[in-house]
C-alpha positions as CSV (number, residue, x, y, z in Angstrom):
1,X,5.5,5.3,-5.7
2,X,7.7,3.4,-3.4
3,X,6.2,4.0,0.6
4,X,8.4,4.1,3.2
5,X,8.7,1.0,5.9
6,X,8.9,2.9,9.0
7,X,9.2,-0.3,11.2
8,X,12.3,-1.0,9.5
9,X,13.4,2.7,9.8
10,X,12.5,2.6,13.7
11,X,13.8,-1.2,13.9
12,X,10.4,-2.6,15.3
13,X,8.2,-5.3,14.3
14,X,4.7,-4.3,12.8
15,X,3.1,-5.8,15.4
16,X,5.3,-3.5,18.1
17,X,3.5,-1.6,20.7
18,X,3.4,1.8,21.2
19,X,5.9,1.7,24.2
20,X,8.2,-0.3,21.8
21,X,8.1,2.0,19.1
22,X,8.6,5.0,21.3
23,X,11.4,3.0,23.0
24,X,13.2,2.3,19.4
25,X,12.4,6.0,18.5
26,X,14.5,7.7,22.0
27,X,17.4,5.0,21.2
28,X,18.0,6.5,17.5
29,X,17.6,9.9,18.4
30,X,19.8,9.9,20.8
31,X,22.4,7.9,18.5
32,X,21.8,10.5,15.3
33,X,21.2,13.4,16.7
34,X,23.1,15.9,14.8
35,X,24.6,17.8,17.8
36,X,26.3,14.4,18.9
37,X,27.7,14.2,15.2
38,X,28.9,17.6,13.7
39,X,26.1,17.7,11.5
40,X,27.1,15.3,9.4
41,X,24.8,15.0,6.8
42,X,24.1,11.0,6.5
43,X,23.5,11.0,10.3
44,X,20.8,14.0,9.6
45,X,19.2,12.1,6.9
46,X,18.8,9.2,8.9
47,X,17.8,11.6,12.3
48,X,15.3,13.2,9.9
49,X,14.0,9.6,8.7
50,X,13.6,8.4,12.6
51,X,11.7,11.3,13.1
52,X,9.5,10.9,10.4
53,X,8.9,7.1,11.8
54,X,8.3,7.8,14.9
55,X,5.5,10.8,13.6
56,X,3.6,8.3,11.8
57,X,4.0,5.4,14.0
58,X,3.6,7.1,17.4
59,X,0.6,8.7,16.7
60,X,-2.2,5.6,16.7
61,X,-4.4,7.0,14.3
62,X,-1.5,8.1,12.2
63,X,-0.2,4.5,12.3
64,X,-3.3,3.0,11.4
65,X,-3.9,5.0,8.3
66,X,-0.4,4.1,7.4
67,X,-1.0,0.1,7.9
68,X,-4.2,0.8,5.6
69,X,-1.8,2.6,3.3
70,X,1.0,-0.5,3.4
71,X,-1.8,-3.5,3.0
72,X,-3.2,-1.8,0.0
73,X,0.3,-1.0,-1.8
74,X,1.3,-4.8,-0.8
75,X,-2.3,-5.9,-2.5
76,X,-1.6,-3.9,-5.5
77,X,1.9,-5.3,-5.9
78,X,0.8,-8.6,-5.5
79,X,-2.0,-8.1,-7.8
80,X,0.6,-6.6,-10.5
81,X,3.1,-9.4,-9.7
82,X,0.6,-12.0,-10.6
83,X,-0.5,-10.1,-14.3
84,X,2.5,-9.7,-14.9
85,X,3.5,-13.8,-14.5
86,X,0.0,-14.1,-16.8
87,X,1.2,-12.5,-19.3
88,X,4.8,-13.7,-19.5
89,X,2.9,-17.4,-19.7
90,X,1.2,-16.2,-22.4
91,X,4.1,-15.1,-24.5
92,X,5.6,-18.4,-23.8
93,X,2.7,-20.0,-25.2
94,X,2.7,-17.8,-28.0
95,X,6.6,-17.9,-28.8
96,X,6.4,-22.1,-28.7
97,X,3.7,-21.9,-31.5
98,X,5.5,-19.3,-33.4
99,X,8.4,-21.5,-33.3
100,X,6.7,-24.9,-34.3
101,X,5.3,-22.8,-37.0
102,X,8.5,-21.7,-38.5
103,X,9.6,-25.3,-38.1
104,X,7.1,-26.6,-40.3
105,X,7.2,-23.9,-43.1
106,X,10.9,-24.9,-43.3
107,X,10.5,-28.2,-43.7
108,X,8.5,-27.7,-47.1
């Protein structure tokens, strides 16, 4: 499950404060808010997005569940990242002795 980075959404840092955030947060709603826009539907996405930011991240105990949420899905991707470059050494390994193998049964 991909999680959403509502800093980038709102535009902020991580480290923001709250009167940065809420700053960022006024700024996009006023530019896509869908009565300035015909309801276009991109522009309502991306109103509905902002809004959804500014929930999480405006709210401080909101926004600290979410950083718990973020560090642990970073962790876990790092963790995976780093298996994952494991096992493809492994194969190499594996693949070089298959092939010195197959060189020496066709030499006899």
């Amino acid at each position: 499950m991909k999680l959403k980075d509502y800093y980038t959404i709102l535009g902020v840092e991580r480290t923001a404060s709250g009167a940065d955030i809420k700053k960022a947060y006024y700024s996009l709603v006023k530019k896509y808010h869908p009565d300035m826009h015909d309801n276009d539907p991109y522009l309502l996405d991306r109103f509905n997005e902002v809004n959804e930011a500014y929930k999480v991240l405006g709210n401080l105990d909101s926004r600290l569940d979410y950083a718990l949420q973020l560090y642990l899905h970073e962790e876990i991707r790092e963790e995976a990242l780093a298996k994952l470059n494991d096992m493809q050494k492994e194969m190499a390994k594996e693949l070089k002795k298959e092939m010195k193998s197959r060189k020496k049964n066709a030499k006899k």
